[in-house]
C-alpha positions in Angstrom: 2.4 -24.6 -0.5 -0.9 -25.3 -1.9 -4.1 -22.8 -0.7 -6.5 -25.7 -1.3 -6.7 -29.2 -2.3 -9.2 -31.4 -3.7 -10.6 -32.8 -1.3 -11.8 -29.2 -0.2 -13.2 -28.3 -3.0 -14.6 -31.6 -3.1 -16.7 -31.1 0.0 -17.2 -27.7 -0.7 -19.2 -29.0 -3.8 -17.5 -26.6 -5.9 -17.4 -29.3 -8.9 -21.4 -29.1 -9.2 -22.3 -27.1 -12.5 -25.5 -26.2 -13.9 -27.6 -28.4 -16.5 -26.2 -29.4 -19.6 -28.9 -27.8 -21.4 -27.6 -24.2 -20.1 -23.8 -24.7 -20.6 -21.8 -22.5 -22.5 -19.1 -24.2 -25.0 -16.5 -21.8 -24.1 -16.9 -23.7 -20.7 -15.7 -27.1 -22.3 -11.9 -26.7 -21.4 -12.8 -27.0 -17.5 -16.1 -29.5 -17.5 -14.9 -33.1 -17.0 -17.8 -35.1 -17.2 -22.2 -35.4 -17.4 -24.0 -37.0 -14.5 -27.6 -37.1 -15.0 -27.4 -34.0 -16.9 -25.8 -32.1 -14.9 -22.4 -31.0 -15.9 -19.4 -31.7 -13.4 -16.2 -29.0 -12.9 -13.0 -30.3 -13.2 -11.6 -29.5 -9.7 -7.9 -30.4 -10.5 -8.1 -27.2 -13.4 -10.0 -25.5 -10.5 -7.4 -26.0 -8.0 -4.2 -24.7 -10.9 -6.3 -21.3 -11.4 -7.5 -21.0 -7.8 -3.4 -20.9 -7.4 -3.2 -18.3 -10.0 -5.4 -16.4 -9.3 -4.4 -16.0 -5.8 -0.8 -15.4 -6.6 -1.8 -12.7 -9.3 -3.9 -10.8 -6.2 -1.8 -11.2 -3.8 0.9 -9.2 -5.9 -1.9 -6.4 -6.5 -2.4 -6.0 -2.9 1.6 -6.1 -2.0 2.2 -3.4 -4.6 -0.1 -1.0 -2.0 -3.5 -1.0 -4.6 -7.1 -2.0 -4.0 -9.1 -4.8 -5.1 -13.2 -4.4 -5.2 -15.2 -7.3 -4.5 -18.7 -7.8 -6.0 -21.5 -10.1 -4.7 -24.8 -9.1 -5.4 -26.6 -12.5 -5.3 -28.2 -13.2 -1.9 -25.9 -16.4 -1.0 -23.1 -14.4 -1.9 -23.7 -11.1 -0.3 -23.4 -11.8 3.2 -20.4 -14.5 3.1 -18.5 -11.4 0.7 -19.3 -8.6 3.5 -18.2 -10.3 6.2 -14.6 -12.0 4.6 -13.8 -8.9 2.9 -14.4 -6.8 5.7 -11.2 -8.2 7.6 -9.1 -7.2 5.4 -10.6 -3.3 4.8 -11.3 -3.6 0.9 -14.2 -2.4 -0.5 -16.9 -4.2 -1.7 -20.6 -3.9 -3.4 -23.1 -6.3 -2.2 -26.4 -4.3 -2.9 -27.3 -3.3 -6.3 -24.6 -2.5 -8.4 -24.9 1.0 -9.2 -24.5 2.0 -12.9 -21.2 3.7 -14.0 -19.2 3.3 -10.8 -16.2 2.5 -12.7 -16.5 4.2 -15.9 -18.6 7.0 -14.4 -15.9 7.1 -10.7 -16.4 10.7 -10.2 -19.9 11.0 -9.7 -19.6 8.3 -7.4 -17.4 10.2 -5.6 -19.6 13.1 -5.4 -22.0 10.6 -3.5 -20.0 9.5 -0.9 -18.5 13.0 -0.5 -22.5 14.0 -0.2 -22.9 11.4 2.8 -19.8 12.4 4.3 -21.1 16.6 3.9 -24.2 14.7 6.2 -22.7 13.8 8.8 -20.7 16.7 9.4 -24.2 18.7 9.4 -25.2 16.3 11.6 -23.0 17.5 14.3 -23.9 21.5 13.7 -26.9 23.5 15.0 -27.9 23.8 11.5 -29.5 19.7 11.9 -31.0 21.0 15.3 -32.9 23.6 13.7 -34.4 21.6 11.3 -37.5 20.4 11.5 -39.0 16.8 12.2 -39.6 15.8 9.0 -36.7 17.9 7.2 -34.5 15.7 10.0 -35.8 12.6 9.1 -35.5 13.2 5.0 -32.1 13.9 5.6 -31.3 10.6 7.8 -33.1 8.6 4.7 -31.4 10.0 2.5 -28.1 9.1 4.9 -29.2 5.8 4.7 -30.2 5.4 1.7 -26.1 6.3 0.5 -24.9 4.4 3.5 -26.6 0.8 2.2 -25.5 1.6 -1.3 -22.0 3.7 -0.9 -21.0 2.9 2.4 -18.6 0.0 1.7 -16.5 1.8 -0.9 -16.3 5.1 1.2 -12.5 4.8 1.4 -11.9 4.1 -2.4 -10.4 7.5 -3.5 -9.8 6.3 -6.8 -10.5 3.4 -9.0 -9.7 -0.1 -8.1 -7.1 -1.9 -9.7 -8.4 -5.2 -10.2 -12.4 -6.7 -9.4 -13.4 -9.9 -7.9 -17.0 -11.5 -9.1 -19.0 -14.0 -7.6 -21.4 -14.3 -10.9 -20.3 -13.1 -14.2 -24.1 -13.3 -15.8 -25.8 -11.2 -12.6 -22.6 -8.6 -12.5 -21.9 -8.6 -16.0 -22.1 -4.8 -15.9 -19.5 -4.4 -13.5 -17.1 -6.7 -15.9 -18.2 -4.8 -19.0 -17.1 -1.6 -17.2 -13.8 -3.1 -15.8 -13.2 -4.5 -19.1 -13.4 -0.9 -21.1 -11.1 0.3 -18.5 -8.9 -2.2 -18.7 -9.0 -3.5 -14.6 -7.8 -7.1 -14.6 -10.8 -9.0 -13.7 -10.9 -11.9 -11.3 -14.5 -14.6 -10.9 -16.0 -17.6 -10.1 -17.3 -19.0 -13.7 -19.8 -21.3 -13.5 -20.7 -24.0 -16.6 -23.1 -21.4 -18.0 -20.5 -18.6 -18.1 -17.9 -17.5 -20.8 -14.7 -17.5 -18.8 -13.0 -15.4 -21.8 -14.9 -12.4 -20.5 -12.4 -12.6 -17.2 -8.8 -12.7 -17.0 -9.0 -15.0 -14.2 -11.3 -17.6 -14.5 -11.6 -19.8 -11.6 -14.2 -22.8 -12.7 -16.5 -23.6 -9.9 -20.3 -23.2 -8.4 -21.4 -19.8 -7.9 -23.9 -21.0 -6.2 -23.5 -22.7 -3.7 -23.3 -21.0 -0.3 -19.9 -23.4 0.8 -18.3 -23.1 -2.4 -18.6 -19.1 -2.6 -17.2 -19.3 1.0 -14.3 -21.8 0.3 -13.3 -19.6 -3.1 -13.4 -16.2 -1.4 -11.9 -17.2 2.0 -9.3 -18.2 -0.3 -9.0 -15.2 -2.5 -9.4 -13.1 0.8 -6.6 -14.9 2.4 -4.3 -14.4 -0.4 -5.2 -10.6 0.2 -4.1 -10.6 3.5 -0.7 -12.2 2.9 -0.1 -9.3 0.3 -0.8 -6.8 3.3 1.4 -8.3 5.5 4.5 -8.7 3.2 3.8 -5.3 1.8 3.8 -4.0 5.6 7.1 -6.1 6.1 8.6 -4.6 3.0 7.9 -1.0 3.9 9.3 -2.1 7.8 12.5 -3.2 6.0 12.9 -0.2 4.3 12.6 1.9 7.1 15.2 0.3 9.3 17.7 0.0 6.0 16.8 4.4 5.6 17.4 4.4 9.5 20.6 2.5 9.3 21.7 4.6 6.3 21.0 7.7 8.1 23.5 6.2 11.5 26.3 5.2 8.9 26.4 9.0 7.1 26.1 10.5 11.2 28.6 8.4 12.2 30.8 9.2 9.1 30.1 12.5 9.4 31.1 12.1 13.8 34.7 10.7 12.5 35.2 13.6 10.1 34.7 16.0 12.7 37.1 14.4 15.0 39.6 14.1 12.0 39.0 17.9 11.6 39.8 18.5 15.5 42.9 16.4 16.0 44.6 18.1 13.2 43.7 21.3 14.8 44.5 20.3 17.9 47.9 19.2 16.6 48.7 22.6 15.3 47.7 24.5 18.1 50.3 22.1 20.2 53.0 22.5 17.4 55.9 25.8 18.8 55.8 28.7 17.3 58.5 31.1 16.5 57.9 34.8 18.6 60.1 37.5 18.0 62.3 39.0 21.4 62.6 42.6 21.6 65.6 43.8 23.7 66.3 47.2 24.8 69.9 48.8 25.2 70.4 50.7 27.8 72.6 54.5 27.0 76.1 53.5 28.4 75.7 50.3 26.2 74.6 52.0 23.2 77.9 54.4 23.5 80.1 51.9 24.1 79.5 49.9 21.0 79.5 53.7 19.2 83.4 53.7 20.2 84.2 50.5 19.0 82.4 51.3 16.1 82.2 54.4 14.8 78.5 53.9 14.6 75.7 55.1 16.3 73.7 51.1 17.1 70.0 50.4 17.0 68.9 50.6 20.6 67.0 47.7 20.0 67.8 44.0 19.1 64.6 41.5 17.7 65.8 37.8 18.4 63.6 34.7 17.2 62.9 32.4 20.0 60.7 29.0 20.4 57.4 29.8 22.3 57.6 26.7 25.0 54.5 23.9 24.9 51.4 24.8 26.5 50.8 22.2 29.0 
């Protein structure tokens, strides 16, 4: 089943591309036609590596990693926040700060800084502060919040990107590219889409198409938490089952193990008799034969069956 059609994208305006003046050649592959010199997107190409693209994620989320989205622009920023939020990946829509991918663990100092603030913010230490110490502190709190707040749950580095606009994030793909993170973007006509490893051809700046494309992409994302949710459900009932089969294997061994005993226990036993002679018969048989007898005779009888 298709995500989108062309129609959508139609409507969307996604096939608008910049002038024809501004293009870049390695663009030629997706551009279908010039209309008062305007170049227009071939949305069939659009629509095969919208498909792609949204496959490839959606397998990056259902392996259990992370995907960072990146939308700096101001048309961008607010559609990005508020689809990606949904779905609990991060995402950077202020400025992009230098070396958060190649440079992760000072990052992480940051947001381990803002979350060191807030647990001072519940101590007497923050109460004894004064005025203008208290309100340095909830700046600086801020100030993190509006840049870092959004990848505070990212203990480690993504493992793939998504970018609205190459040209405006190209740091973030130059530092995803030297690290090898698969990269996913909207490339517009003036873009190189061989900068990317998933190009999908379209406007990056229009406010509907940016919606329509990462709607899309965030969909996919969500379809790749629920069948990796499924997945780890389904392995828990077949470890649960597992775990019932060797109790109730080891529940007939048991019983094996007390019917034989049981059996035993109800099998007769031999016992041995002791019988005592009394004098007169001891002498008599000492008569008849000469010999003095043992007093006492052992015999081997059948104990009877409990029952």
């Amino acid at each position: 089943m298709a995500r989108t059609n062309f129609n959508d994208l139609l409507e969307a305006g996604v096939h608008f591309g910049h002038l024809k003046r501004k293009w870049n050649p390695n663009m030629a592959p997706y551009i279908f036609m010039e209309r008062n010199g305007i170049h227009i997107i071939d949305l069939y190409k659009t629509v095969a590596k919208l498909e792609e693209a949204s496959s490839a994620i959606k397998q990056i989320v259902k392996s259990g990693k992370k995907v960072l989205f990146v939308a700096t622009k101001k048309q961008a920023k607010d559609i990005v926040a508020n689809h990606v939020k949904k779905v609990g990946m991060p995402y950077v829509t202020e400025r992009w700060p230098g070396g958060m991918l190649t440079n992760f663990a000072t990052i992480r100092k940051a947001v381990r800084k803002m979350a060191s603030i807030d647990k001072m913010m519940t101590t007497d230490t923050y109460k004894n502060l004064s005025k203008r110490e208290r309100l340095q502190v909830q700046r600086e709190r801020a100030k993190l919040e509006k840049q870092l707040g959004s990848i505070a749950d990212l203990n480690r580095l993504p493992s793939a990107i998504f970018v609205v606009d190459i040209l405006k994030e190209h740091i973030a793909i130059a530092e995803a590219r030297k690290l090898n993170i698969p990269t996913f973007a909207i490339v517009d006509t003036n873009s190189d889409p061989q900068k990317v490893d998933f190009p999908i051809p379209g406007n990056d700046d229009a406010s509907k198409s940016i919606d329509l494309i990462v709607g899309i992409m965030v969909k996919a994302v969500e379809e790749g938490l629920v069948e990796r949710k499924l997945d780890r459900d389904k392995k828990v009932q077949e470890e649960k089952e597992e775990q019932e089969e060797i109790a109730k294997a080891k529940a007939e061994a048991i019983k094996k193990i007390e019917e034989k005993v049981d059996a035993e226990v109800e099998k007769p036993k031999i016992i041995t008799k002791v019988k005592v002679k009394s004098d007169e018969e001891v002498k008599s048989e000492e008569k008849k034969t000469g010999k003095r007898p043992r007093k006492t005779i052992a015999k081997a009888v059948k104990k009877p069956t409990d029952k």
